[in-house]
N, CA, C and O of each residue as an XYZ file, in Angstrom:
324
protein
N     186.558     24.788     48.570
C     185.317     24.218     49.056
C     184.392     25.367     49.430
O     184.744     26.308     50.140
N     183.435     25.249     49.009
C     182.213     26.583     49.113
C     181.048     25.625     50.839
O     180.616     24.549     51.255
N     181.159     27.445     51.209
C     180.635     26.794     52.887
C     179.009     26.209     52.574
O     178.463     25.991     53.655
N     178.435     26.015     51.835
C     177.279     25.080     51.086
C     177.640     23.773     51.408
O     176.825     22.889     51.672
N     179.293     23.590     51.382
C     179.155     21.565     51.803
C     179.423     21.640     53.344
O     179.390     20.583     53.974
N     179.731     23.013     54.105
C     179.969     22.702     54.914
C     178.705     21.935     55.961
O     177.525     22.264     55.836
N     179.230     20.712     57.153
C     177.650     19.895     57.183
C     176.449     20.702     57.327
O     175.526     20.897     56.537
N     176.723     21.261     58.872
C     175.477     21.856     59.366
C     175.526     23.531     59.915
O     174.882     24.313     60.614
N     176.631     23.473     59.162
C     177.138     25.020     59.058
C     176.255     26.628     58.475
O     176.530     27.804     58.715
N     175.112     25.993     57.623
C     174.488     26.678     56.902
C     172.769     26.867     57.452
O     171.972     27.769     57.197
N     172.613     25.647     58.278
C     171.268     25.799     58.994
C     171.150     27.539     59.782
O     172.099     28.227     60.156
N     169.858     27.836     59.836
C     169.534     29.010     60.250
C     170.431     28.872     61.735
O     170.975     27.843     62.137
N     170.419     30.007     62.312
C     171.214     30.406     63.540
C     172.249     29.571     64.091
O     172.550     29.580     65.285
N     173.011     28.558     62.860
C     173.942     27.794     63.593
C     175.531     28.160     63.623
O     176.210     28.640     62.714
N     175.873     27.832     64.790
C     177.631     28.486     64.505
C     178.695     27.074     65.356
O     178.440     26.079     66.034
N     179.502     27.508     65.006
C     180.536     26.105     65.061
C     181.136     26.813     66.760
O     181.331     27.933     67.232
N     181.236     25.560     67.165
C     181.567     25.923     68.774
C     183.030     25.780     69.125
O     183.249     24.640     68.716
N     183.879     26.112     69.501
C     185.094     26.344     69.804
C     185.684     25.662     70.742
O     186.339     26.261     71.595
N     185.574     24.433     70.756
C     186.454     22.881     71.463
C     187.801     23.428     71.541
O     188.427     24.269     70.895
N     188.107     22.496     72.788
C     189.769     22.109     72.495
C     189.855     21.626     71.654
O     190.770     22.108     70.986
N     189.178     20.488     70.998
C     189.402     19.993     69.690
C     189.879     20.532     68.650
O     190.499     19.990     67.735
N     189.588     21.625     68.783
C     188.945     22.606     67.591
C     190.425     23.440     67.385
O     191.239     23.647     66.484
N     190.215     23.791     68.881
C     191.797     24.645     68.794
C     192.839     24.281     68.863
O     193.679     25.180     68.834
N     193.406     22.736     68.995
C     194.167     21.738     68.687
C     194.643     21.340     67.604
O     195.801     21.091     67.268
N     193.070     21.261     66.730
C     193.417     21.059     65.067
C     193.739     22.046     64.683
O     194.768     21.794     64.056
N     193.468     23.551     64.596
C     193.323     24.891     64.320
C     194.858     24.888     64.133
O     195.338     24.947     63.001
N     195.905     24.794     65.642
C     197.317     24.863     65.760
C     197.936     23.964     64.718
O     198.731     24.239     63.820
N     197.363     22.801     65.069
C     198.058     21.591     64.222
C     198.291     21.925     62.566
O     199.309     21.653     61.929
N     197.115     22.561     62.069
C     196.718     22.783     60.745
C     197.169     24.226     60.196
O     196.948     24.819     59.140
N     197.909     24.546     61.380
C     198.389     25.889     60.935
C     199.998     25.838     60.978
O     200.715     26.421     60.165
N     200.375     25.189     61.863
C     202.040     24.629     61.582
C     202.355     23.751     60.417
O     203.405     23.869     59.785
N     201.268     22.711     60.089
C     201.332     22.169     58.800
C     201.536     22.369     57.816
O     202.365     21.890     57.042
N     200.262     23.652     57.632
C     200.340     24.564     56.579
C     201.842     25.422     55.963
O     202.262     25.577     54.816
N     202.352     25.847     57.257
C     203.024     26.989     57.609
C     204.586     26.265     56.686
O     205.242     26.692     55.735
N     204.716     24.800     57.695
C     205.789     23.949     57.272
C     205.439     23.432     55.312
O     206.387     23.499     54.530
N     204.511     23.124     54.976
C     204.070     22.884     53.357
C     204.509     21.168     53.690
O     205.328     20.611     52.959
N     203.940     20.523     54.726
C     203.520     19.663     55.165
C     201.985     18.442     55.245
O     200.786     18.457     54.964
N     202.555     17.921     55.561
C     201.068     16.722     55.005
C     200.811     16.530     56.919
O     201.695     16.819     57.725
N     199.370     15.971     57.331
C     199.216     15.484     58.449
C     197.833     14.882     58.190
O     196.955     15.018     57.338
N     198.045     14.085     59.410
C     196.562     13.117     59.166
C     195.743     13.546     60.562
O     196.317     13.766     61.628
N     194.679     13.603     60.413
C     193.492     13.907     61.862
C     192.723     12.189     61.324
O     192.304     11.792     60.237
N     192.812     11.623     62.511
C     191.794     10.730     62.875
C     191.115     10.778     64.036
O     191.300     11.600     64.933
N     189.902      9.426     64.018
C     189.106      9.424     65.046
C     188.158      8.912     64.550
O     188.046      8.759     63.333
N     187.047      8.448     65.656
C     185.673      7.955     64.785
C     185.004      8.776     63.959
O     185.114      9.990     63.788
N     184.298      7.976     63.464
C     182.678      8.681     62.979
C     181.992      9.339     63.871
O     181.542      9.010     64.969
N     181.951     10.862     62.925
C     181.153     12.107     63.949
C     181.573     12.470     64.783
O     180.934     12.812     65.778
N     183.143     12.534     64.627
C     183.873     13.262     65.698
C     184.281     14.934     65.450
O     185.062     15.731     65.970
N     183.358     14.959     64.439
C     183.722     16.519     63.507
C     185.074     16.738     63.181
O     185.568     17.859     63.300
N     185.802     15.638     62.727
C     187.302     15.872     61.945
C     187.094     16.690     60.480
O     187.850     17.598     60.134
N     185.958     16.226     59.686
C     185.721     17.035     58.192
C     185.670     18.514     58.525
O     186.358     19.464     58.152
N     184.246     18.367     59.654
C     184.426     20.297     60.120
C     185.299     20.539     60.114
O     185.714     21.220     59.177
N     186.107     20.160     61.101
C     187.493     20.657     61.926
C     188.033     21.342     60.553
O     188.151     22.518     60.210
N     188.210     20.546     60.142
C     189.847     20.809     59.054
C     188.963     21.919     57.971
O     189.614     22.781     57.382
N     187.661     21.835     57.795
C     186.981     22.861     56.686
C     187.366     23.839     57.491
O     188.374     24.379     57.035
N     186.855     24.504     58.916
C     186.418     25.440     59.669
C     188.037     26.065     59.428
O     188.243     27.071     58.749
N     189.259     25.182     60.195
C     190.041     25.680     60.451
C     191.193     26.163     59.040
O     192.123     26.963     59.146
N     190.757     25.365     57.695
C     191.333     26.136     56.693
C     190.954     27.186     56.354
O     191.745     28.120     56.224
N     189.437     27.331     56.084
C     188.954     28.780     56.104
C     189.056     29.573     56.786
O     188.881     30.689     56.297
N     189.293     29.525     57.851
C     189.923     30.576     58.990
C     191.499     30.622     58.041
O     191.356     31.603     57.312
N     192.532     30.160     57.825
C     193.551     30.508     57.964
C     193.859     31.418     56.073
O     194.873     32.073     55.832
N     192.797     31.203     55.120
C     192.993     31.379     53.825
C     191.339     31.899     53.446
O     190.794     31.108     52.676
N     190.686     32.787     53.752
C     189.525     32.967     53.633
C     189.318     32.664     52.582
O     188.487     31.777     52.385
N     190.124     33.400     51.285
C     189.794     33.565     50.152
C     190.289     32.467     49.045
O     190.247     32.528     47.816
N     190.820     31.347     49.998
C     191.838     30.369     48.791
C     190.575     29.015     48.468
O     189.718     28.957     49.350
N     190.492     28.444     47.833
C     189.914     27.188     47.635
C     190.815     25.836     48.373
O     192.034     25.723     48.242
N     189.861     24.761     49.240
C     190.140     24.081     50.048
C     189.962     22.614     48.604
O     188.939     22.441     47.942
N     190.955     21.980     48.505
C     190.872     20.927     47.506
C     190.722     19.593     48.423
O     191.546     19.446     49.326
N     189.657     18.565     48.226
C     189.963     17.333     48.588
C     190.325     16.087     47.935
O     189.858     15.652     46.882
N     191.110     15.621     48.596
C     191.718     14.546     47.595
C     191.557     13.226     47.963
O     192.397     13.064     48.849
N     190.866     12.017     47.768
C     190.520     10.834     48.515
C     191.024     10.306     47.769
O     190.998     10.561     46.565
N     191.923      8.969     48.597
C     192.869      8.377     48.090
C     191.880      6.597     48.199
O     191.224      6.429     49.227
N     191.875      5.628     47.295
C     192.228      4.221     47.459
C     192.471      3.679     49.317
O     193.190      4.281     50.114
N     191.782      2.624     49.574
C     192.058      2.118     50.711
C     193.316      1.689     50.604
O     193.818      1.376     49.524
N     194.033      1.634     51.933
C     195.907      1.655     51.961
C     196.570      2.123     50.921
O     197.013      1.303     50.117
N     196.790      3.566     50.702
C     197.527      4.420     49.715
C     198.898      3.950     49.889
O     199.135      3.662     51.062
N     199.898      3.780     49.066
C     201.121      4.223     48.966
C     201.652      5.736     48.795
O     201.200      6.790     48.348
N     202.718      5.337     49.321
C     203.518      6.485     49.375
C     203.291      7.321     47.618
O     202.850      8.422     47.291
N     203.648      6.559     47.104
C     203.448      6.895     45.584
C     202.034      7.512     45.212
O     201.986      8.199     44.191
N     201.004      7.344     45.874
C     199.857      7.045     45.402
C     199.653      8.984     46.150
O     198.902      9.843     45.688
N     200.453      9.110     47.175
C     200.311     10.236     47.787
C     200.684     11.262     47.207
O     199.844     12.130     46.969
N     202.098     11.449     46.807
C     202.933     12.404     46.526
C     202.352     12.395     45.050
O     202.796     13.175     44.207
């Protein structure tokens, strides 16, 4: 993912602010990773979960490409793997 989709990441003088949130998902998404594991982040709308997970993969893989994959409403297991 090129930081161009990131939302409001690219506006003049803007920078992403450093929540517990932030550093919650950061951990979460880095044991995930670490394990070659799947996890889900929810929450409402505009809770910056898309940031989250952009910000905190690019932190952990500067240089790798971030793939998204949107699945069908109620995926199966099958539909996952």
């Amino acid at each position: 993912m090129t930081a161009a989709t990131y939302q409001y990441v690219d506006l003049p003088d803007a920078s992403v602010v450093t929540t517990r949130a932030l550093l919650t998902a950061r951990e979460n998404i880095t044991d995930t990773v670490a394990a070659r594991a799947m996890m889900c982040i929810h929450g409402g709308a505009g809770f910056g979960k898309t940031l989250a997970v952009n910000i905190c993969l690019r932190g952990l893989e500067p240089g790798e490409d971030v793939r998204k994959i949107t699945f069908r409403a109620r995926p199966t297991a099958r539909a996952v793997c």
